[in-house]
C-alpha positions as CSV (number, residue, x, y, z in Angstrom):
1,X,0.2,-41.1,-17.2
2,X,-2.1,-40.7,-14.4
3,X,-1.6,-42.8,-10.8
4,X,-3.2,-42.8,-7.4
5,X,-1.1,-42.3,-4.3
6,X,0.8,-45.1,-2.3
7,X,-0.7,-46.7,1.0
8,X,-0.1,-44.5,3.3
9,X,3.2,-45.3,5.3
10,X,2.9,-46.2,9.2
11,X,5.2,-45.3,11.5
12,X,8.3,-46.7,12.9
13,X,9.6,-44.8,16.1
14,X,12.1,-42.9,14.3
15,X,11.6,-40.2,16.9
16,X,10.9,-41.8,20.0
17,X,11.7,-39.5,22.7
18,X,11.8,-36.0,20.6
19,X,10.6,-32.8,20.4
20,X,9.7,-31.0,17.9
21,X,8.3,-27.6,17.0
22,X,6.0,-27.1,13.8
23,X,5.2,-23.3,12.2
24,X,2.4,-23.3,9.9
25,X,0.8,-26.3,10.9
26,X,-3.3,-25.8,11.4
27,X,-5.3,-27.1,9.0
28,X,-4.9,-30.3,6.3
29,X,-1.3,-28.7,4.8
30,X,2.3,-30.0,4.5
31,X,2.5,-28.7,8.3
32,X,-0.3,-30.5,9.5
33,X,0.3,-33.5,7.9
34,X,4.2,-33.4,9.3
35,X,3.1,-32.8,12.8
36,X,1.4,-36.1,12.2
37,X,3.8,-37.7,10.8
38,X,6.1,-36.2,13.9
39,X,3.6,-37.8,16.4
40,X,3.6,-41.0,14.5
41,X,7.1,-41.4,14.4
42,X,6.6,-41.0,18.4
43,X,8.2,-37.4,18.7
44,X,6.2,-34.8,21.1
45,X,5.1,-31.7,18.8
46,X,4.7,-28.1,19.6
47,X,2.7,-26.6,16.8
48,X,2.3,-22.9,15.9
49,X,0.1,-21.1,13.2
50,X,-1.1,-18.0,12.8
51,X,-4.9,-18.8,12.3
52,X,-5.5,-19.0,16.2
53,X,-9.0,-20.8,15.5
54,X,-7.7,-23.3,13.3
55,X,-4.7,-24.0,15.7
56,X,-7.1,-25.0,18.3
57,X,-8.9,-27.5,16.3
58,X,-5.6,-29.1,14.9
59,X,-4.4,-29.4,18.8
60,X,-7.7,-31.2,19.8
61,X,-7.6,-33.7,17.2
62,X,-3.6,-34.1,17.5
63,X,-4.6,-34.3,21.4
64,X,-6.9,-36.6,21.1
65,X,-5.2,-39.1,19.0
66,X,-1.8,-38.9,20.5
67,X,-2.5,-37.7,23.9
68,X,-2.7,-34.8,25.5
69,X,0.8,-35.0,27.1
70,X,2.3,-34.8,23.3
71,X,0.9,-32.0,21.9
72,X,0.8,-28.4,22.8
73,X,0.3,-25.4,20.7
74,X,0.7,-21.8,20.4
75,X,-0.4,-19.3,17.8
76,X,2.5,-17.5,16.3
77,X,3.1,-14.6,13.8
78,X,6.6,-15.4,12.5
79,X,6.9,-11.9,11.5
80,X,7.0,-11.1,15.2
81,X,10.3,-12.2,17.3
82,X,8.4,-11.9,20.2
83,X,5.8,-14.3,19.6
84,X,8.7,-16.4,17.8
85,X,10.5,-16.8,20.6
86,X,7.6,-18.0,23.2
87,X,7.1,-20.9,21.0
88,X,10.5,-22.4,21.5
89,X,10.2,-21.4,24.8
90,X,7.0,-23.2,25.0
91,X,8.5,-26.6,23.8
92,X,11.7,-26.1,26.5
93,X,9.1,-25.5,29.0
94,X,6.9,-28.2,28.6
95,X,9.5,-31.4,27.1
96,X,12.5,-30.0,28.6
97,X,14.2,-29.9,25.0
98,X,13.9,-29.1,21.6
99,X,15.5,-31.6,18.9
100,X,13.6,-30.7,15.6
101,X,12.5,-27.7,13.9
102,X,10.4,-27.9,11.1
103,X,9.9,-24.7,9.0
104,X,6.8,-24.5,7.1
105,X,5.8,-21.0,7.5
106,X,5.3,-19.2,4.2
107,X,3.2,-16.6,2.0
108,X,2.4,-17.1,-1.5
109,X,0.2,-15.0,-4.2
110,X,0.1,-14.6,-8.3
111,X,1.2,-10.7,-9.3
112,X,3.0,-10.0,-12.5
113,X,6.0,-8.1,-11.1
114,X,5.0,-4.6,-13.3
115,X,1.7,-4.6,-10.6
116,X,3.1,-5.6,-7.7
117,X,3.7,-2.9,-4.6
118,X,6.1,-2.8,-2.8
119,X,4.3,-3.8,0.6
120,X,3.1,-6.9,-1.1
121,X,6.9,-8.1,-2.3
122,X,7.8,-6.8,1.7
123,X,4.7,-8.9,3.3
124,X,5.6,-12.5,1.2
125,X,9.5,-12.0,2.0
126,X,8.7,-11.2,5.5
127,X,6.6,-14.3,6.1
128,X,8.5,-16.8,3.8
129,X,12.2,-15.7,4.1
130,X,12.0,-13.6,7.0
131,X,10.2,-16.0,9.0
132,X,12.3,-18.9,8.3
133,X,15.3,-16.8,9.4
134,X,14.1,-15.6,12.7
135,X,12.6,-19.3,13.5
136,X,16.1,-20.9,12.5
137,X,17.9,-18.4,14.6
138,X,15.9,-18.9,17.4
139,X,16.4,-23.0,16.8
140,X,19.8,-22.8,16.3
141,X,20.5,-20.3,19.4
142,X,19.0,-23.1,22.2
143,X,20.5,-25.6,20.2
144,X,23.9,-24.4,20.9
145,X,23.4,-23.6,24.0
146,X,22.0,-27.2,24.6
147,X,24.8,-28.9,23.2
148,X,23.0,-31.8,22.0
149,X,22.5,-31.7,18.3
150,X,19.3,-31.2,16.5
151,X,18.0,-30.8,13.5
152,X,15.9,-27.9,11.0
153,X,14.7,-28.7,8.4
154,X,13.2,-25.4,6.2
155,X,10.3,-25.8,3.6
156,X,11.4,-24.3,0.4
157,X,9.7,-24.7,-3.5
158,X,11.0,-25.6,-6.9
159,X,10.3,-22.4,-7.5
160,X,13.2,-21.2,-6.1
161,X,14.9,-23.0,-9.0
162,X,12.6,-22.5,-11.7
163,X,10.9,-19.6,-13.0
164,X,7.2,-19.5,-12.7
165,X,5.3,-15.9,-14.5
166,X,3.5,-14.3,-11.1
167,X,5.8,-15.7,-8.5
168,X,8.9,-13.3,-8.7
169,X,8.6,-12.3,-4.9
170,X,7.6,-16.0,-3.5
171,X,10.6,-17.1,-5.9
172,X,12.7,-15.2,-4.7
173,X,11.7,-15.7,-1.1
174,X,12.1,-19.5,-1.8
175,X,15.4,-19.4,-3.4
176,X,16.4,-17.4,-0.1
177,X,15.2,-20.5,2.4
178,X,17.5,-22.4,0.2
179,X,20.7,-19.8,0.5
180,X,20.0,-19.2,4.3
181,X,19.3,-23.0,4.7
182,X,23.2,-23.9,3.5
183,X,24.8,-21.5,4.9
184,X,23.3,-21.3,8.6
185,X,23.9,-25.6,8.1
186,X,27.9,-24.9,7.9
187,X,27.5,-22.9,10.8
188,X,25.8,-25.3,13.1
189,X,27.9,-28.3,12.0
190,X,30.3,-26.7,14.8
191,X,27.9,-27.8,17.3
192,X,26.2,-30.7,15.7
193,X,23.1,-29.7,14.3
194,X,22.0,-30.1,10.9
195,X,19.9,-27.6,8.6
196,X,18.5,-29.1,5.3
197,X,15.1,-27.7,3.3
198,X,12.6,-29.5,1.1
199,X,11.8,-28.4,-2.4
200,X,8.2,-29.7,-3.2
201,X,7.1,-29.1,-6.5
202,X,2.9,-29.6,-6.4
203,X,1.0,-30.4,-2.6
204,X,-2.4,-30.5,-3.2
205,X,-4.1,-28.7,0.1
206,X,-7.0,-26.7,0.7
207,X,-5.3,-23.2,0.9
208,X,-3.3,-23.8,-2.5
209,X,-6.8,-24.3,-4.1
210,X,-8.5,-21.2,-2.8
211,X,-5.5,-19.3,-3.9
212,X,-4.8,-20.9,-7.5
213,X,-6.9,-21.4,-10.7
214,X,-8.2,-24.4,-11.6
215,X,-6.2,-24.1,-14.9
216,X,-3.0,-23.6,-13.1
217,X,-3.3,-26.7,-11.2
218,X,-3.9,-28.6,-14.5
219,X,-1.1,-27.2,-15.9
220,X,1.4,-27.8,-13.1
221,X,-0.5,-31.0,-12.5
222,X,-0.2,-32.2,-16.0
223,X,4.1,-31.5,-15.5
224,X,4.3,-34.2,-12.8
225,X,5.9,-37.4,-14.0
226,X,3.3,-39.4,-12.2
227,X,0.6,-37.3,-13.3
228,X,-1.0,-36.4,-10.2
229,X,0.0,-34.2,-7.3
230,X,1.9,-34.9,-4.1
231,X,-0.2,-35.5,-1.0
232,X,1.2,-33.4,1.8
233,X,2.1,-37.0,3.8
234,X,4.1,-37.2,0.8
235,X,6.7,-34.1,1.2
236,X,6.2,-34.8,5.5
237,X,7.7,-38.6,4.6
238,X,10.5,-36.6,3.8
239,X,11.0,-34.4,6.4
240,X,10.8,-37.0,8.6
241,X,13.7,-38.7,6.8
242,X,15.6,-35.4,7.3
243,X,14.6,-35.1,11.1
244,X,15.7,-38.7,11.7
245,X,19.2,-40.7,12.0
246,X,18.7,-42.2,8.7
247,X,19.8,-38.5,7.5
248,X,22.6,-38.3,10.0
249,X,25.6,-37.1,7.0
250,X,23.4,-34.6,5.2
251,X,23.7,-30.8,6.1
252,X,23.2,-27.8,3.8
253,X,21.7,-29.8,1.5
254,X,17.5,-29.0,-0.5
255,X,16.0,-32.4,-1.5
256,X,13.9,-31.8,-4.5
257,X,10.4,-33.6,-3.4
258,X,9.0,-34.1,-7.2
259,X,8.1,-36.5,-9.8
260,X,9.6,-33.9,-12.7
261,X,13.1,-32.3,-12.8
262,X,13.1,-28.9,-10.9
């Protein structure tokens, strides 16, 4: 079976009067497309990447749809606290508060595990476990201290359910952001913030092409229930969902964003 994506869904205001801070978001990816979605659902973004050139394009045309007022960006390593922390800072500074997080952030690559070194294991849990923890941390730290709620909401991967030959370090990086992503929720439910993780199974964007065969994509493609892969709009729809009220008794919980079983 083979099918087309769904009209695209418009927005609705679920986050009128927001902020929210996006890692990984340059370019045509999940992030990019949920910092959209964000801006839609008439939240203020603050968006991060470490691709400084791309960042600026993505803030021009984010600007220039939404207004400049709305959009702000900083590049960010999120291997570096440092440059983790000026981001939230960044998003204080310029909204006055900081109500989502969205954790997109992450490093991927195909090595069997009898080849792989250990600085390339190190560099993917770094970015994509690593990352998520220090961004989280930093979330949950002003959150507190706020005393207003919030919400995170990490990016994850079936993968950290199901085993996939090549992946052992991004697997296991994966299957962290969903450990760290229950636990740190039970420990911001004391001061009324919620932490809950998507599990896509297959985005199509253009970085997952340049770093994937074309016969890998069939194959995973060819597992989907719908036949087709997810459009990154697709897994931001429901991160939104998570960011918003219509979420308001989930905590701890990894939503499985797929047309298969993970």
């Amino acid at each position: 079976m083979t099918s087309t994506p769904p009209p695209y869904v418009p927005g609705h205001q679920l986050l009128a009067g927001r902020t929210a801070v996006v890692t990984a978001a340059a370019g045509a990816g999940i992030g990019g497309a949920t910092a959209r979605r964000l801006l839609e659902e008439g939240a203020s973004v603050v968006i991060s990447d470490a691709h400084a050139r791309r960042l600026k394009e993505s803030e021009a045309e984010l600007a220039a749809e939404f207004g400049a007022d709305r959009v702000a960006a900083l590049a960010c390593d999120v291997t570096d606290e440092t440059q983790v922390a000026a981001v939230f800072d960044r998003a204080e500074e310029r909204h006055g508060r900081l109500d989502i997080v969205v954790n997109n952030a992450g490093l991927g690559g195909t090595c069997d595990l009898v080849d792989m070194t250990d600085a390339q294991w190190d560099k993917v849990l770094d970015v994509t476990l690593n990352g998520t923890m220090r961004c989280t941390r930093a979330a949950l730290r002003r959150m507190k201290a706020r005393g207003e709620g919030g919400v995170v909401v990490n990016n994850a991967s079936v993968v950290g359910w199901r085993a996939q030959q090549g992946q052992a370090h991004y697997a296991a990086a994966k299957a962290g952001v969903m450990a760290l992503t229950r636990c740190a929720a039970l420990e911001a439910a004391e001061f009324g913030v919620r932490v809950n993780a998507v599990s896509p199974s297959l985005a199509m964007h253009p970085h997952l092409v340049k770093v994937t065969t074309p016969q890998l994509l069939d194959e995973l493609t060819s597992r989907e229930a719908f036949g087709r892969y997810a459009e990154p709009w697709e897994i931001a729809n429901v991160i939104v969902f998570l960011a918003s009220g219509y979420s308001s008794y989930l905590t701890g919980e990894v939503l499985s964003v797929s047309s298969q079983h993970a």
